[in-house]
C-alpha positions, 0 to 999 in steps of 0.5 A: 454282749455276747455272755451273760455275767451272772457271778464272777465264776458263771456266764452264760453264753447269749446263744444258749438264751433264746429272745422272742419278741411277741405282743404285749397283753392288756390296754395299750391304745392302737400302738399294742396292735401293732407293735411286739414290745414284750419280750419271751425269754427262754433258757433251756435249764436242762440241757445249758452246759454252762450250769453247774450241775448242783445248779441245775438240779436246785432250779429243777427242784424248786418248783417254780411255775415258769419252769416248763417239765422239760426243764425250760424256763419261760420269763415274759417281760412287759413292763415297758412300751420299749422292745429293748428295756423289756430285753434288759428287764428278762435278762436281769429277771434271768440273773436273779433267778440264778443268783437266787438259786445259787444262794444255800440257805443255811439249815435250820437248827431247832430249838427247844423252848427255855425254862421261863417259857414253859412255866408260862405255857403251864400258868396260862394252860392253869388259868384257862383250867381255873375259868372253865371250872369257875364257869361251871354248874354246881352239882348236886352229889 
């Protein structure tokens, strides 16, 4: 394997996708020791020719913690005490992101409120209104 097919217009070339075996945290017995099973994936967004750059600048901008300030995305997978599921679950993580980011979201269109609505807005506001009077003091004028 040596592309990584996001979409049918985006690949991304394994080289440019930076695998790092490290050790997995939390309990594990005497294997979690001694074996490096997690796996660190890290793809420099900033500097990937292979991203368009609408792309880019939408992965930038969102925001997401695991998005270093110079623009390198860091995903750790541990989920499993398998080396190569844990390569296999960053690199569908990586995927989704991208999917993810490559989505628009359509733009919302505000609405106002109908008719029927704000009659009942009124009514209740009224009612509310009613009971407050009914609970107060009578006065002497």
């Amino acid at each position: 394997m040596d592309e990584l097919e996001v979409s049918d217009s985006l690949r991304i070339p394994m080289s440019e996708i930076d695998m790092k075996a490290v050790r997995a945290q939390g309990a594990g017995g005497q294997n979690v020791n001694k074996v490096a099973t997690a796996i660190q994936l890290r793809f420099d967004i900033a500097a990937s020719p292979s991203l368009p750059e609408a792309l880019r600048k939408r992965l930038l901008a969102s925001g997401d913690q695991r998005i270093s300030s110079d623009g390198v995305l860091v995903i750790k997978s541990q989920e499993s005490r398998s080396q190569e599921r844990n390569r296999q679950a960053a690199l569908q993580r990586l995927v989704r992101l991208l999917r993810a980011a490559g989505r628009k979201q359509k733009p919302r269109i505000p609405t106002k409120p109908g008719r029927k609505a704000k009659a009942k807005r009124l009514d209740a506001k009224s009612r509310r209104g009613a009971l407050k009077k009914s609970r107060q003091k009578i006065g002497d004028d």
